[in-house]
N, C-alpha and C positions, 0 to 999 in steps of 0.2 A: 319370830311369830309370837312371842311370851309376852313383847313390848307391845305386841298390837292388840293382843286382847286384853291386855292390861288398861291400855288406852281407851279401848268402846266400854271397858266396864265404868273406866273414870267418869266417862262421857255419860255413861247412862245414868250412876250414881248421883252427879252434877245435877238431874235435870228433876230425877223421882223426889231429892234432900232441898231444891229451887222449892218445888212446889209444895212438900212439906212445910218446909220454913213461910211461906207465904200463907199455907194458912192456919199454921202459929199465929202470924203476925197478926191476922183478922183477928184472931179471938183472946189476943194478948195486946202488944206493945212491939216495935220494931225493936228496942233496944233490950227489952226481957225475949222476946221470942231469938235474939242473934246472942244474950250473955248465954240462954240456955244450950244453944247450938256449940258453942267455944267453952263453956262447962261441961257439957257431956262430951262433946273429942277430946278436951283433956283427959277427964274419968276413964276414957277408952284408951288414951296411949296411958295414962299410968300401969290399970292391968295388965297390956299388954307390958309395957317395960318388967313388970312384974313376974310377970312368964315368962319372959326368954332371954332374959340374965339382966343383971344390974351394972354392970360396966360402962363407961364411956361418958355419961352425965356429966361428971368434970373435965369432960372436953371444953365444954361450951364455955367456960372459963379464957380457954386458950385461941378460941377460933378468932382468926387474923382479922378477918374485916369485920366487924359490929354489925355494923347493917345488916348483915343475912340474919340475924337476928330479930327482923323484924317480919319474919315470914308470919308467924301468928297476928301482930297485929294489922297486917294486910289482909290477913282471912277473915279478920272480924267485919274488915269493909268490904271484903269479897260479899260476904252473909248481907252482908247490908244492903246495897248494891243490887245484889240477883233480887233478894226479895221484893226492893223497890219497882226492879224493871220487871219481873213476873206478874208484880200485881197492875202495873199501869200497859204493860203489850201483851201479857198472856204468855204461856211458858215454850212453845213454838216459834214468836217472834225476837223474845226475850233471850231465848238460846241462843237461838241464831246470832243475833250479832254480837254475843259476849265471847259466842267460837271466833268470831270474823277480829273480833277485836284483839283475840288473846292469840290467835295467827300474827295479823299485824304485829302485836308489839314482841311478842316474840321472833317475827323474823328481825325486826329492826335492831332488837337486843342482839342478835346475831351477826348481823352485817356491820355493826360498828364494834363488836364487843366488848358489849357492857356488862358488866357487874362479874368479869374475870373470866366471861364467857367466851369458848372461841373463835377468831374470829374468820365469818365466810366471806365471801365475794356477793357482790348482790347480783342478780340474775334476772331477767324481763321476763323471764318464763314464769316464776311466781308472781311477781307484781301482777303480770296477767290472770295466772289462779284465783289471785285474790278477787279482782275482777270478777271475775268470772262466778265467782263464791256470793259476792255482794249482788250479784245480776242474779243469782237464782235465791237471796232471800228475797228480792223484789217482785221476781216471779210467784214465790210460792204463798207469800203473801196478797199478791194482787185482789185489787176487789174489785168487781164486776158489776154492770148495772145491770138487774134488772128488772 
């Protein structure tokens, strides 16, 4: 249950921080409205690191594969990205298929397991979901004559 509320807050965070950052970007710069975005969640896990103990930092020294090391600079084109697609479809249509999108690649990361991730069987019952996902942002988008 912990994981699911965890999830709808992500999701809701994602969309209030979209529209935010979009309009930053109007009354700024795409690339000063997403440094200030990845400046201040820096500022924010340092005090946090700061509060609830100092350990483990020199991990990161030791972790196996490099790559996962690149989760920050992925977020700065996540930032980039949302804000682009918020301002040119609007934060409803723009949601929508960046969920559809991050569905997809994350089932696919799953069914071949990539990036050390377990691996599942693929399954036509999701294939279909998705489907099905993509069918209702076309619906709820549709535009109407009249």
């Amino acid at each position: 249950m912990w994981g699911i509320l965890v999830a709808l807050l992500s999701g809701a965070l994602m969309s209030v921080q979209g529209v935010f950052n979009t309009a930053l970007t109007k009354q700024t710069s795409l690339w000063v409205s997403t440094g200030w975005v990845q400046i201040s969640a820096f500022l924010v896990c340092i005090a946090a690191w700061l509060f609830t103990g100092r350990d483990k930092i020199t991990d990161l020294a030791r972790v196996d594969h490099k790559y996962i090391l690149l989760g920050g600079v992925i977020g700065a084109f996540i930032t980039v990205t949302v804000i682009q697609s918020m301002s040119s479809l609007g934060p409803a249509r723009a949601a929508m298929l960046i969920v559809i999108a991050q569905l997809a690649v994350a089932y696919l990361i799953e069914v071949f397991g990539i990036f050390g991730v377990e691996k599942v069987g693929f399954e036509w019952r999701k294939l279909i979901g998705m489907a099905v996902a993509i069918a209702g942002i076309v619906i709820f988008k549709w535009e109407t004559k009249s």
